[in-house]
N, C-alpha and C positions, 0 to 999 in steps of 0.2 A: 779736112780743112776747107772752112766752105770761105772761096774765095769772094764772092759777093758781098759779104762785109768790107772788103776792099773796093768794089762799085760803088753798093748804096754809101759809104764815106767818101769819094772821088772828091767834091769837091772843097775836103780839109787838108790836103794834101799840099804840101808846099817846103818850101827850102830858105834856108837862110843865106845870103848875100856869098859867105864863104862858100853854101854848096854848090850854089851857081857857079862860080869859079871854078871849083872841083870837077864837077861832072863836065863840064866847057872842055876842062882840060883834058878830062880822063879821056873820053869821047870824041876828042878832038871835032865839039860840036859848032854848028856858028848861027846857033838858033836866037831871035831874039829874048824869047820865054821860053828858057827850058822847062817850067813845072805844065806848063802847057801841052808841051811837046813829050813829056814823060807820060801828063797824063793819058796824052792820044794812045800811045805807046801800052801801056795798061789796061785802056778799052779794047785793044785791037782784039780779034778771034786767035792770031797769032800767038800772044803773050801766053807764055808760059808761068803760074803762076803757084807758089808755093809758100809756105809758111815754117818758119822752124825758130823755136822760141819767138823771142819781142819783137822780129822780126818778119816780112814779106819780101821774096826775093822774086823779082821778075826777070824773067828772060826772052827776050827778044829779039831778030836780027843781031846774033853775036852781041848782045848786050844783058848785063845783068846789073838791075836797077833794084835798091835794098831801101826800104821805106820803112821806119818803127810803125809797129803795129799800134801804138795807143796813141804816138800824140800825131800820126801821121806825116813824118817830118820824112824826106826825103833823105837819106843819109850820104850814099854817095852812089853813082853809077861806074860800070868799068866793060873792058871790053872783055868777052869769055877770053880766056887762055885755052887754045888748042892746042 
């Protein structure tokens, strides 16, 4: 899974109004721009990054952030379960 198709696309990445809500919530985040903030989060060397079906799952800092892989919508973020 060559995750640099998830790079060179970075800047199509985005969320809809509801998933800012969501992730806000999930994350208990108090970012002004979360797609910004996700994206940083995705560039990092940190990010753990994987691919399973139509999906991209990222993991970082106890977070795991799920992005469709075609229209690059951010779907929702959550905190890992330990």
């Amino acid at each position: 899974m060559d995750k640099q198709i998830l790079f060179d696309n970075i800047d199509r990445i985005h969320t809809t109004d509801m998933g800012v809500d969501r992730i806000k919530k999930n994350l208990s985040l108090d970012e002004a721009d979360v797609v910004e903030w996700i994206k940083s989060k995705i560039m990092s060397e940190k990010a753990e990054i994987s691919r399973k079906g139509k999906n991209w799952y990222v993991c970082i800092e106890g977070c795991i952030i799920t992005v469709n892989a075609s229209s690059y919508t951010i779907i929702t973020a959550h905190k890992e379960k330990r």
